[in-house]
KESEPA-16624 format. One line per 5 residues: their letters; for each residue x, z, y of N, C-alpha, C, O. Coordinates in steps of 0.001 Angstrom, whole numbers. Atoms other than C-alpha are relative to their C-alpha. Last residue first. Example, Ala and Ser with C-alpha at 12.3 -4.5 7.8 and 13.67 -1.06 7.14 Angstrom:
REM residues 2
SA	-820 -60 -1190 13670 7140 -1060 -770 730 1090 -261 899 2198 ~ 890 0 -1190 12300 7800 -4500 900 0 1200 1936 665 1181
This chain:
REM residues 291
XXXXX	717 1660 395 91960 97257 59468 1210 -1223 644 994 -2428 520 ~ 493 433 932 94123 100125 59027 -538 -1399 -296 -299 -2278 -1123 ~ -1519 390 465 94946 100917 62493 317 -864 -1442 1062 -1843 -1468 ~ -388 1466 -158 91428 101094 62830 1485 -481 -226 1856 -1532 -749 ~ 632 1141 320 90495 103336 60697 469 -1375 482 688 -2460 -57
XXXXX	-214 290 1427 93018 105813 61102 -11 -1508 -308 812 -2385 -571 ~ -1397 250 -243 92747 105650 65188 665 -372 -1870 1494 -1229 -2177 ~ -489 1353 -659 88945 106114 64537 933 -714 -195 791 -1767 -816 ~ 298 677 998 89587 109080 62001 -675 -1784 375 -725 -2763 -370 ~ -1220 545 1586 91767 110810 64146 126 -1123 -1116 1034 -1734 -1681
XXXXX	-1390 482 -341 89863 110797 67170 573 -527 -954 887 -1678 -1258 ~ 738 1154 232 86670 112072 64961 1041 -1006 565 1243 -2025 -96 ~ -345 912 820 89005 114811 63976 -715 -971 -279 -807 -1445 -1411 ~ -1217 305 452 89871 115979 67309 -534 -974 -1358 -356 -2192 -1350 ~ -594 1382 -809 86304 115651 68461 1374 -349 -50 1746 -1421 427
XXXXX	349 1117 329 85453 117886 65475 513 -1152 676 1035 -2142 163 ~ -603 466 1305 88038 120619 66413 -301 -1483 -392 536 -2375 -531 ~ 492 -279 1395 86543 121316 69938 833 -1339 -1284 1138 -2531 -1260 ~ -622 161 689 88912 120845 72994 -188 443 -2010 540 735 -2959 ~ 521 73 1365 86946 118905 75140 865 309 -1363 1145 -551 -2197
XXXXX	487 -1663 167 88725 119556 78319 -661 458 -1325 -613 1593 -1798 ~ -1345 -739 -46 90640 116074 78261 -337 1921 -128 371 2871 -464 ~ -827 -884 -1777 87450 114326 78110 969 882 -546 820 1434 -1636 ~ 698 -1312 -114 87565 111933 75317 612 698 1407 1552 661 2201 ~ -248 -687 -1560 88694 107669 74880 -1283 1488 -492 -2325 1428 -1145
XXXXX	593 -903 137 89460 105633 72021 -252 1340 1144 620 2089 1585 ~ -214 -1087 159 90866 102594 73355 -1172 1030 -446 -2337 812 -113 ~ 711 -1020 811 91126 99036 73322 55 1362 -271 823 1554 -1214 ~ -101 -1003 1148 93251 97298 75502 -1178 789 -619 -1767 1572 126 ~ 616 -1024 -390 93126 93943 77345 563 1198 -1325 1185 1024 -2373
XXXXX	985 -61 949 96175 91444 77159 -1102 1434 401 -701 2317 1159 ~ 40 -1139 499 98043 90279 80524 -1217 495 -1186 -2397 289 -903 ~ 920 -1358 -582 96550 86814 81103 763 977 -661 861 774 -1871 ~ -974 -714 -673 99092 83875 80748 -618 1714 628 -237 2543 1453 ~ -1405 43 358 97104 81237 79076 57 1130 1215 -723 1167 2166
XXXXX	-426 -199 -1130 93245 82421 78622 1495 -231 372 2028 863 192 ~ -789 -927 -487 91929 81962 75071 390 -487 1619 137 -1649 1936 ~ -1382 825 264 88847 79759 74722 736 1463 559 262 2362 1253 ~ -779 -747 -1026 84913 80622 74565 1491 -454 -672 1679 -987 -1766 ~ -1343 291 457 82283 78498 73947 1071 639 196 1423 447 1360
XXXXX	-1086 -1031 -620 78485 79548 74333 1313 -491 -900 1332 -607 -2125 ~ 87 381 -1204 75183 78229 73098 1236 396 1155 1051 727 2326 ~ 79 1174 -97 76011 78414 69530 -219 -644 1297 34 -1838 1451 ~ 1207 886 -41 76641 81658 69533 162 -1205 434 978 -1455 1322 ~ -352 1250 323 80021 84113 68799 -1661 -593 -88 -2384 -62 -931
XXXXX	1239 1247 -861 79248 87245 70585 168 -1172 -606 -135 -1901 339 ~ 1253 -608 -14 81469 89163 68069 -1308 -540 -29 -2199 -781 -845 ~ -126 -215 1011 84281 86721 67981 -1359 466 -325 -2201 -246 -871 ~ 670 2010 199 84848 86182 71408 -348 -98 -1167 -428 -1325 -1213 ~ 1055 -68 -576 84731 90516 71784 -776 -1467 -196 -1956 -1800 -308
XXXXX	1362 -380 916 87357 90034 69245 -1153 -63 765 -2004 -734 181 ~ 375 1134 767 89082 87858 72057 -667 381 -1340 -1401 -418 -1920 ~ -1031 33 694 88553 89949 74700 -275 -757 -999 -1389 -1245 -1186 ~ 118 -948 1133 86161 88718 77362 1426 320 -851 2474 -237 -522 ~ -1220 -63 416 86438 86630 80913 -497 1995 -1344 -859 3156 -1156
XXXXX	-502 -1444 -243 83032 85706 81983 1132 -20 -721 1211 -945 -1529 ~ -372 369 992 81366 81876 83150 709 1866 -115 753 2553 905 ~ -1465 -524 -138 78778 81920 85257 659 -591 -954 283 -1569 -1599 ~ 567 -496 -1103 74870 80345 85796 1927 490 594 2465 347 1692 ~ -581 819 -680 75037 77821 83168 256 349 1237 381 -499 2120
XXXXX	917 524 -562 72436 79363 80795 516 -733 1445 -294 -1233 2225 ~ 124 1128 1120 74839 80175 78031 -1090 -881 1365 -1316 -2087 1264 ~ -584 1173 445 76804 81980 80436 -755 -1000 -470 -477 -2163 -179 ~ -114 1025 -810 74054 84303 81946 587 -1671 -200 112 -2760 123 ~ 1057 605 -757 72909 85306 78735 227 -1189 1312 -63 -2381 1418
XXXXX	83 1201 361 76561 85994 78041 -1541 -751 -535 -1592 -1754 -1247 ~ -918 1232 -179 76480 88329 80720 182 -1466 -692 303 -2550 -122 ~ 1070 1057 -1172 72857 89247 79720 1889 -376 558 2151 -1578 606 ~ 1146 1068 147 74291 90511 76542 -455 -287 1111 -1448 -972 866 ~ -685 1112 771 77538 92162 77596 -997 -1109 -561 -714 -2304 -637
XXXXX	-575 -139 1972 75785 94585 79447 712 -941 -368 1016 -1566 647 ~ 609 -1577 520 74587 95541 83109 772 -47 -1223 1456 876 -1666 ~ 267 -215 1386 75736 92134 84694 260 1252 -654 1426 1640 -731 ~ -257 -1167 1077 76066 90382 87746 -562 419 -982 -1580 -157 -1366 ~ 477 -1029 486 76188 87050 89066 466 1239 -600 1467 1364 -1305
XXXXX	1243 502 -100 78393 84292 90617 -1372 448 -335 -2282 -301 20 ~ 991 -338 577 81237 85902 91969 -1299 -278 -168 -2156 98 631 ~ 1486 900 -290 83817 83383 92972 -826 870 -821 -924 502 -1992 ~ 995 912 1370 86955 85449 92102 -1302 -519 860 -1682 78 1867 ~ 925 -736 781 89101 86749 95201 -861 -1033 -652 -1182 -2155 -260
XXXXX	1538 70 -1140 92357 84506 96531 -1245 730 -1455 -1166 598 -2677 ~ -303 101 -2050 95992 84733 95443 -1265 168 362 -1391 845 1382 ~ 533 787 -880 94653 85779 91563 674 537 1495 803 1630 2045 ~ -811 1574 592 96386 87646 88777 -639 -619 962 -700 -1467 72 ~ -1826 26 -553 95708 91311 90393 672 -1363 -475 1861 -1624 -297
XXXXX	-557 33 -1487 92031 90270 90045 758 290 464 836 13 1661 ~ -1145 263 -2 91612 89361 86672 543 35 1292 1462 -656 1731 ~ 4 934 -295 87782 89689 86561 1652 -862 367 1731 -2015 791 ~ 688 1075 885 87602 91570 83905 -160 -1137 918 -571 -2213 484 ~ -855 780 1148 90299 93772 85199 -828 -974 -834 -368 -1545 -1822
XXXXX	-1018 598 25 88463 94154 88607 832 -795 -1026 1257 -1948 -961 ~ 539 1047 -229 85204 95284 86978 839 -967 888 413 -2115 1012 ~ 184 1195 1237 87093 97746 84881 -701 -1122 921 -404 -2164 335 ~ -944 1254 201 88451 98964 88244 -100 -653 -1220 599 -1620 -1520 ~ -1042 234 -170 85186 100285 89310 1262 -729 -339 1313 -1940 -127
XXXXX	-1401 206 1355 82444 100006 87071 1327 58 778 2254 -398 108 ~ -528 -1351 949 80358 100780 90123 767 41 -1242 1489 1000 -1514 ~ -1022 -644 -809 80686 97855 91414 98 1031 -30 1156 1594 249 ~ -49 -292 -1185 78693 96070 88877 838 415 749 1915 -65 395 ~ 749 -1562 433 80291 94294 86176 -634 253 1378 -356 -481 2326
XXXXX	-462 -1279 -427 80868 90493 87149 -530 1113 -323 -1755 1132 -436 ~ 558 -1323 322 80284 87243 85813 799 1128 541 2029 1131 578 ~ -147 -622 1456 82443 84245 86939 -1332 1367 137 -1781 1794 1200 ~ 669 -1148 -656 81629 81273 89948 -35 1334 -1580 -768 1091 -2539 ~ 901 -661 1046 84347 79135 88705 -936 870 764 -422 1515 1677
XXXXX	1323 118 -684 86321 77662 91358 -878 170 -874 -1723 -720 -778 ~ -180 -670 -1349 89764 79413 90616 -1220 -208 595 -1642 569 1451 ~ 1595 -283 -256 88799 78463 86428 416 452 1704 159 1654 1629 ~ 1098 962 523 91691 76039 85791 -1369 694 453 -2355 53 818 ~ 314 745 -528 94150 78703 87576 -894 -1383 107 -1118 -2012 1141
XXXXX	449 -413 -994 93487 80948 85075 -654 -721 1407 -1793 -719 1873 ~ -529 -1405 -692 94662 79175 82526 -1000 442 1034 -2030 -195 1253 ~ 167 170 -1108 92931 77421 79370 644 920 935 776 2099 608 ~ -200 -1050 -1221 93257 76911 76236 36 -592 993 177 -1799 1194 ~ -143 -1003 1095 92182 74381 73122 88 1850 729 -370 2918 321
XXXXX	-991 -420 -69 90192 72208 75609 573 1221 -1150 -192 2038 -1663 ~ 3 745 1365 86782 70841 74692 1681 437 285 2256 -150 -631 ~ 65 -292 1108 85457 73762 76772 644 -1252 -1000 328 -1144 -2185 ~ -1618 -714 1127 86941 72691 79852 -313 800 -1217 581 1577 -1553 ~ -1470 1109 298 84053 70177 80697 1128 1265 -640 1575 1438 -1774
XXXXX	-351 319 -1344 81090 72489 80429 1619 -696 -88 2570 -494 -843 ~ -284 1618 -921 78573 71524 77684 920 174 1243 690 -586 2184 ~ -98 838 1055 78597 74736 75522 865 -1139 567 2042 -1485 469 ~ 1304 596 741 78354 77303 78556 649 -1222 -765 1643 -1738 -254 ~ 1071 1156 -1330 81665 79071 79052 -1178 -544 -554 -1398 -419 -1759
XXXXX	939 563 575 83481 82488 77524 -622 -1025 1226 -870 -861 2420 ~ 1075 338 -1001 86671 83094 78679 -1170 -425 -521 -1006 -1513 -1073 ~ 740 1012 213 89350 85000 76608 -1035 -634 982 -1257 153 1903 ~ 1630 286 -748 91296 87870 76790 -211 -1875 88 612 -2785 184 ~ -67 1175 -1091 94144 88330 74467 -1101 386 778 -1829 1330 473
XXXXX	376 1286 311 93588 91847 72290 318 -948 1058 460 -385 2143 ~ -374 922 -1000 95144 94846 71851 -403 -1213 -139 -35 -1862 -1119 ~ 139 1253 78 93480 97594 69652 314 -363 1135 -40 266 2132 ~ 279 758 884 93465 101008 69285 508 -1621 -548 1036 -2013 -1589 ~ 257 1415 270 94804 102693 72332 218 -475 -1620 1293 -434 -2218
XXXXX	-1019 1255 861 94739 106343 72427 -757 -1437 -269 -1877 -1702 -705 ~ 242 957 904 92963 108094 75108 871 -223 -516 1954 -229 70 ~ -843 250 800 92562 111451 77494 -285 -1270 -916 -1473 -1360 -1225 ~ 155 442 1614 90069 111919 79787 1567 -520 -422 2389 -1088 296 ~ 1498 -656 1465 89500 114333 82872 154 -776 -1032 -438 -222 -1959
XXXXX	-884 -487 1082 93479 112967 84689 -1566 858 -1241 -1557 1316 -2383 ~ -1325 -102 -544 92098 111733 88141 256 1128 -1101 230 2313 -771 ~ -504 -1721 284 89387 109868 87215 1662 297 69 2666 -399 -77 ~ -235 -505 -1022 88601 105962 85755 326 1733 504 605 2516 -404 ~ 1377 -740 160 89347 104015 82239 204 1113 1848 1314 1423 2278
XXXXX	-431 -1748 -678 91329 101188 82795 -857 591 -195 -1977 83 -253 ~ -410 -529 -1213 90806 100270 79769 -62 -629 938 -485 -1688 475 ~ -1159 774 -679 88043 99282 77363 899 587 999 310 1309 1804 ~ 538 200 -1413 85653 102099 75844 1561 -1469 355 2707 -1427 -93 ~ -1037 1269 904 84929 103293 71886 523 -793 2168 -481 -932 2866
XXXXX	801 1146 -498 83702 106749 73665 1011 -876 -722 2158 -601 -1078 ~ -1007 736 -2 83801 110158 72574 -756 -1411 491 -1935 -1699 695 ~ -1164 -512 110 81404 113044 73027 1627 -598 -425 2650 53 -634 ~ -869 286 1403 78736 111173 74310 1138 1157 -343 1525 1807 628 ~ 1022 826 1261 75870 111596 76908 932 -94 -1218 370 -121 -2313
XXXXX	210 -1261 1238 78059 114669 78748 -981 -1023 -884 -1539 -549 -1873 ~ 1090 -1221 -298 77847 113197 82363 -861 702 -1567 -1924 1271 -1813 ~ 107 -1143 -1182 80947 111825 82831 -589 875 -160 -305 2056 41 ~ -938 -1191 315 81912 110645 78854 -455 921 1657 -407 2148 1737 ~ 1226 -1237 509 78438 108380 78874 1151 1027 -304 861 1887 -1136
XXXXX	673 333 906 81277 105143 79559 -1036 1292 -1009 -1093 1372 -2236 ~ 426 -532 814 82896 106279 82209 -178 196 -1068 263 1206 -1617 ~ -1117 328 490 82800 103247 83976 679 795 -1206 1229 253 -2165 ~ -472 -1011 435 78899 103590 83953 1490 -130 -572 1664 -309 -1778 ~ -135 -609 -1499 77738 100522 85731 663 1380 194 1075 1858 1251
XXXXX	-1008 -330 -558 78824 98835 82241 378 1243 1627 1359 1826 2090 ~ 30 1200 -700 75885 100351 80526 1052 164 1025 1346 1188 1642 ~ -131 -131 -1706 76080 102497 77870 224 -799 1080 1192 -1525 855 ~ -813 1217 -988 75401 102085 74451 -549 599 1254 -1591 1139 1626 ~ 813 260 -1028 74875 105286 71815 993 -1024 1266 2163 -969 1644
XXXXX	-640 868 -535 75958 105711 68339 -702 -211 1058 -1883 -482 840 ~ 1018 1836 -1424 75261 108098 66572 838 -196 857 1847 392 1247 ~ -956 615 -1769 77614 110208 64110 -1229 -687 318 -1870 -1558 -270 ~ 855 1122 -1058 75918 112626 61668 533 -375 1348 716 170 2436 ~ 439 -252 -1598 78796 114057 59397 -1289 -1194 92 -1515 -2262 -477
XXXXX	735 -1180 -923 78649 114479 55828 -337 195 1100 -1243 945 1463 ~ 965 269 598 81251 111496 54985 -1196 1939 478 -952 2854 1265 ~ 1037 -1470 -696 83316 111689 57937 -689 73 -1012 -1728 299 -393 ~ -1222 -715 -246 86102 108319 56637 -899 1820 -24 -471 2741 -720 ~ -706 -860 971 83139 107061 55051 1454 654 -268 2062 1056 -1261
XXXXX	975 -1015 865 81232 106653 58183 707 428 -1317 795 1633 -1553 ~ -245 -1568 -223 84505 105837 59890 -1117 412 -392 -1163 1642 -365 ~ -931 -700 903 84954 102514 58206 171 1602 618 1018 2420 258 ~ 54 -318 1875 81393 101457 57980 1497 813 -489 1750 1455 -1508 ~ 810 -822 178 81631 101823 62260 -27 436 -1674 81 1585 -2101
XXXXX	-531 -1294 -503 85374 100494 62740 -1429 848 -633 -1196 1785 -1398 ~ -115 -627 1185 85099 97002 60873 -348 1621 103 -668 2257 -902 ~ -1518 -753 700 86165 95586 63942 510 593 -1610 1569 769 -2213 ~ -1127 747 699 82745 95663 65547 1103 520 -801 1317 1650 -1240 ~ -1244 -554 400 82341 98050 68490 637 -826 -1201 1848 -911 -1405
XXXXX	-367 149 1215 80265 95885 70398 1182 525 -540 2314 138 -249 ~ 82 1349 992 80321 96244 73753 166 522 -1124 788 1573 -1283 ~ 761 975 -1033 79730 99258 76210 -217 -1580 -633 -1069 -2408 -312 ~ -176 1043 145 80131 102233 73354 -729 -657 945 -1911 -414 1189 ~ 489 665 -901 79605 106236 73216 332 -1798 -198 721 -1869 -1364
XXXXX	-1027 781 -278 79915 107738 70222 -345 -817 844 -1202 -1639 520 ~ 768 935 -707 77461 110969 69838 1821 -1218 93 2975 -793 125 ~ -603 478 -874 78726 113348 67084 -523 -783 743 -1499 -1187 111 ~ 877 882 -931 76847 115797 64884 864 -44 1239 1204 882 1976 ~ -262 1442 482 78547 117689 62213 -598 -1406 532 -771 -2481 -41
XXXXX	-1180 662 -193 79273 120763 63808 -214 -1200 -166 333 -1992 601 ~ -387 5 1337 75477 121722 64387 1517 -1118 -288 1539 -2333 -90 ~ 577 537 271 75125 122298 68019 363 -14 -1538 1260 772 -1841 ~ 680 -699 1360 76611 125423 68878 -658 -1015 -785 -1118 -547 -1826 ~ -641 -886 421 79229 123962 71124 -525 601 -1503 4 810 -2594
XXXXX	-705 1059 784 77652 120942 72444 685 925 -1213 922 447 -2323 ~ 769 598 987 75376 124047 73623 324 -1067 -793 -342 -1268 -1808 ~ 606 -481 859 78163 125548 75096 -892 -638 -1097 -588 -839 -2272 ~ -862 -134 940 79841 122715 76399 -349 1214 -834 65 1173 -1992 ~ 155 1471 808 76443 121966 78620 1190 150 -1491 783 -155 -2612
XXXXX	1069 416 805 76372 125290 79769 85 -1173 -1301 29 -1236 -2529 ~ -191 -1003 1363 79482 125394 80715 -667 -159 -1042 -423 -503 -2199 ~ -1440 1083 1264 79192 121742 82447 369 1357 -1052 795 1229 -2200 ~ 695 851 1137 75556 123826 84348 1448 -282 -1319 1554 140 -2470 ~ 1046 -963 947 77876 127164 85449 -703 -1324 -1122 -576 -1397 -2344
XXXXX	-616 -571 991 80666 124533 86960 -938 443 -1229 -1005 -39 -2360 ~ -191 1167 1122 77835 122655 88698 992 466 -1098 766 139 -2263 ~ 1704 243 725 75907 125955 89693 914 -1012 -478 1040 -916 -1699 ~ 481 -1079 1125 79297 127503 90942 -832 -936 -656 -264 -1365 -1660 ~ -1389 -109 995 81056 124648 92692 -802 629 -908 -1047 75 -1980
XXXXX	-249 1084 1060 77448 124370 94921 994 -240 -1620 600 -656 -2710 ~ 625 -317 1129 77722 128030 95615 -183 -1705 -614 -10 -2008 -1795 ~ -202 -551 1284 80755 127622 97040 -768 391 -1001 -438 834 -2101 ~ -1136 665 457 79824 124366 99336 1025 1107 -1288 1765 646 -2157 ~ 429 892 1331 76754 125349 100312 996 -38 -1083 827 181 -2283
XXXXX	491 -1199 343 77803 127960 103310 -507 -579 -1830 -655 104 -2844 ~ -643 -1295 221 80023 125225 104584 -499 1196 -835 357 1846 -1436 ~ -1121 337 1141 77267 122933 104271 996 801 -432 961 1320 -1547 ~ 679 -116 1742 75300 125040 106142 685 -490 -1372 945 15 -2464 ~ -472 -1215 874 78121 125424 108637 -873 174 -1393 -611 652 -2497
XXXXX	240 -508 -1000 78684 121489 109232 -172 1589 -747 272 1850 -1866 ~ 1012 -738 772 81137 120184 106945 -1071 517 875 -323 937 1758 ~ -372 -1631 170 82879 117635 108618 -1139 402 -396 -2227 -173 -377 ~ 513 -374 482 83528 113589 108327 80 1457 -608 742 1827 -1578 ~ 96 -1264 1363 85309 111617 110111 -887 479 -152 -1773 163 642
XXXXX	-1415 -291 78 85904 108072 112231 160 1133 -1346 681 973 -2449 ~ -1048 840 606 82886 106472 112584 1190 336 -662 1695 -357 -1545 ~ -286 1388 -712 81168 109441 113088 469 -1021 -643 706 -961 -1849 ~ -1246 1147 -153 79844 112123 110833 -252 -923 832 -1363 -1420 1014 ~ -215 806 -1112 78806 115759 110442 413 -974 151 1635 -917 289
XXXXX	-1624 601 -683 77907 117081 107208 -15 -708 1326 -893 -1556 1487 ~ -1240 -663 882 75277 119565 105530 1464 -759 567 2614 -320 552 ~ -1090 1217 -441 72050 118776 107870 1709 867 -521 2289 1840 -40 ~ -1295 -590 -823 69832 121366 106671 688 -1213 103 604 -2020 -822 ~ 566 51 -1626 66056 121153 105088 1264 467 709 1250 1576 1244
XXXXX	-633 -1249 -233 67804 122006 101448 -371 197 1901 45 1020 2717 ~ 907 -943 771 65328 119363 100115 731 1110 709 -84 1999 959 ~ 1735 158 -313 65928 116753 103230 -410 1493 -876 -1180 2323 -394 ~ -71 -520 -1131 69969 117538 102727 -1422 46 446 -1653 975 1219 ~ -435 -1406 -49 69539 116436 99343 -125 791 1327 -874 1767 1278
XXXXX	1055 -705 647 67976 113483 100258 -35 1285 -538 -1026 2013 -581 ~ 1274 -1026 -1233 70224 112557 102517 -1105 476 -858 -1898 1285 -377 ~ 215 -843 -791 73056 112896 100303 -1305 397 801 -1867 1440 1135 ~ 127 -671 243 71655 110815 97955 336 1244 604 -338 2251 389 ~ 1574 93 548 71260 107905 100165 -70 1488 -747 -845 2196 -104
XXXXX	627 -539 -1639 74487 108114 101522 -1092 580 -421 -1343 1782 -334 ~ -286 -1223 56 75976 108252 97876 -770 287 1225 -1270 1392 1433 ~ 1151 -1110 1018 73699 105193 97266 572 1202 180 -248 2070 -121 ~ 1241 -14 -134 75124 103224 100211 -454 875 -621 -1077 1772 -54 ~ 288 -568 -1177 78614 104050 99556 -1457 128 219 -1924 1261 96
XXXXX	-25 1191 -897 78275 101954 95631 -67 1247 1661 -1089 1929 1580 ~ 885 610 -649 79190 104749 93100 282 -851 967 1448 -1033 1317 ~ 802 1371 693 82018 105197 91031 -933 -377 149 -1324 -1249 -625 ~ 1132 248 1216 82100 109187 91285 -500 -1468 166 -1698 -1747 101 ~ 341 -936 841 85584 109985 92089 -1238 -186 -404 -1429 -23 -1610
XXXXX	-1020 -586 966 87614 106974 93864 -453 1418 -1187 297 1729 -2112 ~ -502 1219 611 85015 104659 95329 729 698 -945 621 408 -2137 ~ 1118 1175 928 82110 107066 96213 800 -899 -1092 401 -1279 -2193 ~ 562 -876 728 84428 110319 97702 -796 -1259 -1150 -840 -1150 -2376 ~ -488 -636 774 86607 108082 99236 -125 456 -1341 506 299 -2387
XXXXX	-50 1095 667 84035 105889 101172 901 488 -1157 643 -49 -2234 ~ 915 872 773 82055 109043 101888 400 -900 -415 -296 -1280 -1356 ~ 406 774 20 85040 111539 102807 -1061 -849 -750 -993 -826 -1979 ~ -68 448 -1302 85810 114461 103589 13 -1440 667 226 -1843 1810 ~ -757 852 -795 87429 114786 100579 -161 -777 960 463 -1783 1298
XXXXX	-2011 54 182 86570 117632 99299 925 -705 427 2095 -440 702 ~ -649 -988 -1369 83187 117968 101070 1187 -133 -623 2159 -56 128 ~ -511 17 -1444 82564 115031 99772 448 573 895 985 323 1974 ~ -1283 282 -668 82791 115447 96203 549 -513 1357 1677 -888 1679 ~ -1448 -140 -144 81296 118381 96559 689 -1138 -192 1822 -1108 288
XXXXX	-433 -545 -1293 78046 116714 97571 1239 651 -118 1973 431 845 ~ -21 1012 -1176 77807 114283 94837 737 835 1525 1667 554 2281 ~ -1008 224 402 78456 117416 92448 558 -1360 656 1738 -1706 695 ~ -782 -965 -473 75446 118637 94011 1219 -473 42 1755 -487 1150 ~ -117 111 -1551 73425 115626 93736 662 1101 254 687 1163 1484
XXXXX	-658 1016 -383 74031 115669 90224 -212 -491 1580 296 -1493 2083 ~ -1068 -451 389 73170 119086 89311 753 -1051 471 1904 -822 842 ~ -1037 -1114 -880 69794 118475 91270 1502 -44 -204 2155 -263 817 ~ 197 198 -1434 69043 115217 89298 589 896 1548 1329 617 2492 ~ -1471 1361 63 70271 116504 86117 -166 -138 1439 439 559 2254
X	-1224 -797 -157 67558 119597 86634 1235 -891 122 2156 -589 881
């Protein structure tokens, strides 16, 4: 059933905007290729050719047309669904989404901020900018900014931190205290996928650079990035608790001179307006403020 619901919601967002590079880069954070891909496969089960395209544009044809309000319905109808049953679930059960290490102090100090509640904790992988808030895996997320979408989540920022670079042990500018930017320009660095959208820009600092990063691999998690590092392959730009966290012996990491700092945020969908997820908000933003 996901599968369907999510090839639907693929297909409106093209018919909305009539576009595939549009529709992929700016609303659901996929790579073009794979939205193609799922279109046609949709269009294989519904045995109809749903859009017309050239080089140039991209039209509904009439099946599509004829698709296109009951599509709205069924994905609306499922996300009811879905907030229903989040709905009746037993109040005291939260999911917290997370892509790194939350750290901080934050988890011991919001279990006995909630005492009674059942929070889990579930990781998500960067390809998911998101972070398990699109498609209903969490009901909050610990998440880095930018977060993506055109106004579905709401956040308060937590924590501000430097950013940092993590490098392998032995590489010359580790015996340095800092480092700028311009020291790493021939770096080959770690990268999110490309579906992380503009988090995988801001980690690579790409409004601070004349010329694009040397991408030398990618990376699903924060552990095989600094997998890659220790093994001499990249180097990745982190926050500086994050340098903290990961701290291993095979791996050096240094502050960054002149980098804009990252942010930390607590992040929910903006429609989510049950009580609990207010006062799990609350008791984050408590906590950490606190520590």
């Amino acid at each position: 059933m996901d599968a369907h619901i999510r090839d639907l919601r693929y297909f409106v967002a093209v018919a909305e905007e009539l576009s595939f590079t549009r529709a992929a880069a700016e609303r659901l954070f996929i790579s073009q290729p794979s939205l193609s891909r799922q279109i046609r496969q949709l269009e294989v089960s519904m045995r109809a050719r749903l859009f017309e395209r050239d080089r140039r544009t991209v039209t509904l044809t009439a099946a599509g047309a004829a698709l296109l309000p009951e599509a709205r319905r069924i994905v609306e109808q499922w996300e009811g669904a879905q907030r229903a049953v989040a709905a009746a679930r037993e109040d005291r059960t939260l999911v917290v989404g997370f892509q790194t290490r939350i750290g901080r102090g934050l988890v011991p100090s919001i279990s006995r901020a909630l005492p009674g509640w059942d929070l889990r904790f579930r990781q998500v992988a960067w390809s998911d900018p998101t972070v398990g808030l699109g498609d209903g895996q969490v009901d909050v997320s610990v998440a880095w900014l930018p977060m993506p979408g055109h106004g579905e989540y709401e956040w308060t920022v937590v924590s501000t931190e430097e950013r940092w670079v993590a490098l392998p042990a032995g590489h010359p500018l580790a015996v340095r205290p800092e480092i700028t930017l311009a020291d790493l320009a021939e770096e080959p660095f770690v990268a999110m996928p490309a579906s992380a959208g503009p988090m995988r820009d801001f980690w690579l600092a790409g409004d601070q650079r004349s010329e694009p990063a040397v991408v030398g691999a990618e990376a699903e998690t924060a552990e095989e990035a600094f997998e890659l590092v220790a093994a001499g392959r990249a180097v990745v730009l982190v926050s500086a608790g994050n340098a903290e966290l990961y701290r291993r012996d095979d791996v050096v990491s240094r502050p960054v001179a002149g980098l804009p700092p990252s942010r930390l945020a607590i992040v929910w969908r903006r429609s989510d307006r049950r009580q609990a997820v207010r006062t799990l908000v609350e008791a984050f933003v408590r906590c950490m403020c606190a520590t």
